[in-house]
C-alpha positions as CSV (number, residue, x, y, z in Angstrom):
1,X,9.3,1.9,-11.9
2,X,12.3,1.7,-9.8
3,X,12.2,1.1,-5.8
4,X,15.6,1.3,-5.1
5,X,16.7,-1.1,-2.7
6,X,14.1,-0.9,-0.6
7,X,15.4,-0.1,2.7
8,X,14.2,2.8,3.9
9,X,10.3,3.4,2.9
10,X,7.4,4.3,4.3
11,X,3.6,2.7,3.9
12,X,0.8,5.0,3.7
13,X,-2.7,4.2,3.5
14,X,-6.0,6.6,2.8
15,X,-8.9,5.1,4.2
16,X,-12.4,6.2,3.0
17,X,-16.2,5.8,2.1
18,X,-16.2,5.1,-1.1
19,X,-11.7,3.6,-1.5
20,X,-9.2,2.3,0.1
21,X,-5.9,4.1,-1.4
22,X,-2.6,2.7,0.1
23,X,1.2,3.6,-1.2
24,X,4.4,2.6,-1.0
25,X,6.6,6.0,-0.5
26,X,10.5,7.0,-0.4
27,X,11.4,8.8,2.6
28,X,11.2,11.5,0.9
29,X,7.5,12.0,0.1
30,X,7.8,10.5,-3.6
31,X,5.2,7.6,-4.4
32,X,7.0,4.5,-5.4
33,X,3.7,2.6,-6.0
34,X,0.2,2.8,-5.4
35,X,-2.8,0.5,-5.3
36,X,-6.5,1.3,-4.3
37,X,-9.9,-0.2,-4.0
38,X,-12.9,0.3,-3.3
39,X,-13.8,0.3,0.6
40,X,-15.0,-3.1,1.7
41,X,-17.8,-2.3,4.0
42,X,-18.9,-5.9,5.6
43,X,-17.3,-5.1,8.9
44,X,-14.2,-4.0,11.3
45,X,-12.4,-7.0,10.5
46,X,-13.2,-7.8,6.7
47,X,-11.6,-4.2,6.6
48,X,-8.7,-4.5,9.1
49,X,-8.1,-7.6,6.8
50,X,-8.6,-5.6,3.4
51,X,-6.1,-2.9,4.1
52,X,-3.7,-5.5,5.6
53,X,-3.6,-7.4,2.1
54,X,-3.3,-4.2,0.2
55,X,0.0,-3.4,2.5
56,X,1.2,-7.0,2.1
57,X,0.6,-6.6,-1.7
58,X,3.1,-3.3,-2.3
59,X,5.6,-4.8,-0.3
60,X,5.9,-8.0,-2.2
61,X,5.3,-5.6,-5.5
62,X,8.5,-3.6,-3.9
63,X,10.8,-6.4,-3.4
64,X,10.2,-7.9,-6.9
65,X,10.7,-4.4,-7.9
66,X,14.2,-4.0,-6.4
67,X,15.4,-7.4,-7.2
């Protein structure tokens, strides 16, 4: 799966009950990657924390991706 270089892209993230769904997406609408789990529900912050890593996760996937 190629990312390109990586410059202009756009983090998405679905948050609900049961998953948390987040993607790394082109400009144009076109999913680069994807990763989901399921919804963490031991508080604000274990979930602030939870999406967080899932965002820090693509991008590191990204840039390995594009190098």
């Amino acid at each position: 799966m190629s990312v390109g270089a990586l410059g202009d892209y756009l983090l998405a993230v679905d948050l609900g009950g049961t998953k948390v769904a987040t993607a790394l997406m082109g400009v144009d609408g076109e999913i680069l990657l994807r990763k989901e789990e399921p919804t963490c529900h031991m508080g604000p912050q274990p979930g602030i924390d939870q999406i967080a890593g899932l965002l820090e996760d693509l991008q590191a996937t990204g840039k390995a991706a594009a190098s």
